[in-house]
C-alpha positions as CSV (number, residue, x, y, z in Angstrom):
1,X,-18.7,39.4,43.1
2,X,-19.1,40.2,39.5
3,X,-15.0,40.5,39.2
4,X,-14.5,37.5,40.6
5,X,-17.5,35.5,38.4
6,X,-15.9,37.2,35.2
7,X,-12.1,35.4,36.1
8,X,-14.0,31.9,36.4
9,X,-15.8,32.8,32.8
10,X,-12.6,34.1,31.5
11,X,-10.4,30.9,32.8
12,X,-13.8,28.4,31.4
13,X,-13.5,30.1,27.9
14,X,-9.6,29.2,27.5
15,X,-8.8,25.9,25.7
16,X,-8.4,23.4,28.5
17,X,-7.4,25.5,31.3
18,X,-5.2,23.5,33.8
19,X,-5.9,22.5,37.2
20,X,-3.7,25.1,38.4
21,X,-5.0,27.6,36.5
22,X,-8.6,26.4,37.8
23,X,-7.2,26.9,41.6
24,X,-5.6,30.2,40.7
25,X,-8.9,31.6,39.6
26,X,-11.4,29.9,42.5
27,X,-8.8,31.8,45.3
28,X,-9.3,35.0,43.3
29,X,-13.0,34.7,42.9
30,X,-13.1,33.8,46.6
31,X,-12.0,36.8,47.3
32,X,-12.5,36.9,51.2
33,X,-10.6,34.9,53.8
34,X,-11.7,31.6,52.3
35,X,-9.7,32.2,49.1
36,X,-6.5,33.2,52.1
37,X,-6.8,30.2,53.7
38,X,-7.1,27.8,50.4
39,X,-4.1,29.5,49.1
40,X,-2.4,28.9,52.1
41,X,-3.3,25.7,52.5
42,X,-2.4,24.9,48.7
43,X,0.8,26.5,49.5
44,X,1.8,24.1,52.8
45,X,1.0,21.0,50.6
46,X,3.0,22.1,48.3
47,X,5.7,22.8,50.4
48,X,5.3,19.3,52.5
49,X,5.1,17.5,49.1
50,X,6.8,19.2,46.5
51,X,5.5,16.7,43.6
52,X,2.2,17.0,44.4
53,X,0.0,16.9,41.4
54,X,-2.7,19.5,41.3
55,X,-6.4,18.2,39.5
56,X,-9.9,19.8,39.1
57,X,-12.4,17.5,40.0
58,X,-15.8,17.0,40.2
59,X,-17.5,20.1,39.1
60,X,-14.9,22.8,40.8
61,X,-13.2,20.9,43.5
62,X,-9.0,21.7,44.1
63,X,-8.0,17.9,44.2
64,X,-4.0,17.1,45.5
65,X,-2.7,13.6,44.7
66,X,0.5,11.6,44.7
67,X,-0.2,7.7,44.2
68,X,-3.6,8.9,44.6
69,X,-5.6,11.3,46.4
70,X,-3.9,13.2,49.6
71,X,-6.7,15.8,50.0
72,X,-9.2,17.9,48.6
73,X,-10.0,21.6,49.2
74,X,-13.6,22.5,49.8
75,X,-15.1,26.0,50.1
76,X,-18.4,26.6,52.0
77,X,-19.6,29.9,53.2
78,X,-18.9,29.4,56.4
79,X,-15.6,27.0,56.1
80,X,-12.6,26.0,54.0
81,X,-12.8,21.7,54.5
82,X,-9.3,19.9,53.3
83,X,-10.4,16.7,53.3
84,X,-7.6,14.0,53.6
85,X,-8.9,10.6,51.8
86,X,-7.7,8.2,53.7
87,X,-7.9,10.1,57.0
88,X,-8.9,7.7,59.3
89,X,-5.7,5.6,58.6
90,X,-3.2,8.5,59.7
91,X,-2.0,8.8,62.9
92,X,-2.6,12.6,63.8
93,X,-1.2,13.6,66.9
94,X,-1.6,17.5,66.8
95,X,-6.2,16.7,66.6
96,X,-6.0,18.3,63.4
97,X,-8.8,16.6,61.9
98,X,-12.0,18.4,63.2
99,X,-14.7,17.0,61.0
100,X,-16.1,14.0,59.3
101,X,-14.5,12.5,62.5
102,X,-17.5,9.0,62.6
103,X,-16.1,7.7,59.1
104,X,-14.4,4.8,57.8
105,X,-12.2,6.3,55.0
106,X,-12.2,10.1,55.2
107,X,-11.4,12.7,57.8
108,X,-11.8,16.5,57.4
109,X,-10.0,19.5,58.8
110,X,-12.7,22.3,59.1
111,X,-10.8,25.7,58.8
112,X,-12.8,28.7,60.0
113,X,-12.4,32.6,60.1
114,X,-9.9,34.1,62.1
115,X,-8.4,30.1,63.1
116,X,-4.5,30.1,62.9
117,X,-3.5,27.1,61.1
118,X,-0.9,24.9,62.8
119,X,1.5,24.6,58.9
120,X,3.8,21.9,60.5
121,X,1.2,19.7,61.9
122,X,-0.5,20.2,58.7
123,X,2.3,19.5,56.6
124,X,3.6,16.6,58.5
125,X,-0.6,15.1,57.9
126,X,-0.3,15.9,54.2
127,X,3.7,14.0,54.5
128,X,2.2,11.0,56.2
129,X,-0.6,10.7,53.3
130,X,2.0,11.0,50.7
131,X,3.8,8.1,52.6
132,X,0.2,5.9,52.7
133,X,0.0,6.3,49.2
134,X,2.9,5.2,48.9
135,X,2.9,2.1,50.8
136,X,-0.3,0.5,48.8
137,X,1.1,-1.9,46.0
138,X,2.3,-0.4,42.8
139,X,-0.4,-2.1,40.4
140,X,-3.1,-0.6,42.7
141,X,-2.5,3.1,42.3
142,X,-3.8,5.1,40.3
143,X,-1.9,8.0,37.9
144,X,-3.2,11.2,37.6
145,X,-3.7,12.2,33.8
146,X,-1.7,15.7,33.9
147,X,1.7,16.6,35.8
């Protein structure tokens, strides 16, 4: 643990680390099957939406937008949480969405140890957020600050 707390002191010293950078060093100083599945994760939104725009947001949290927020990427000790912003408005017809399932807005996909992650499903959810995002009015989205 002491490696992986000296990479997030390393990447906090450098001038303005980017998000990326920031992503690259919470996977490594995950270091156990959570850091696997966020990088694997990262790496199917990525592939479903190649212009994805990686941020850092409140306080250490792996933020993906396009015309907004797709998901987020939370790390608990006993889960990795991609949380899809406007959840509740996309049709998912593989029941990926596991958690945060009695909102309005948000829904969550709960991954745990050892659960195989279904990357078309998946990718198709993180294609049909882009496509929300998309649809809302041009004036009312927001642009992220870095590319």
């Amino acid at each position: 643990m002491k490696k992986a707390t000296a990479t997030m002191k390393s990447i906090s010293a450098d001038k303005d680390p980017s998000p990326a950078q920031l992503i690259d060093a919470r996977i490594r100083e995950l270091g156990d099957w959570r850091g696997e599945t966020l990088a694997r994760v990262r790496f199917l939104i990525k592939q479903a939406a190649p212009d994805v725009v990686e941020e850092w947001k409140w306080r250490g949290v792996p933020v993906w937008e396009r015309d907004g927020i797709i998901c987020t990427g939370e790390t608990y000790k006993a889960a990795v949480k991609l949380t899809f912003a406007k959840g509740a408005s996309l049709e998912d017809p593989s029941g990926l969405f596991n958690s945060s399932l009695d909102g309005n807005t948000r829904r969550a996909i709960d991954f745990h140890e050892g659960d195989k992650i279904d990357e078309e499903a998946l990718k198709a959810l993180v294609r049909c957020a882009v496509a929300l995002n998309a649809a809302r009015p041009a004036h009312s989205r927001k642009k992220p600050k870095r590319t």
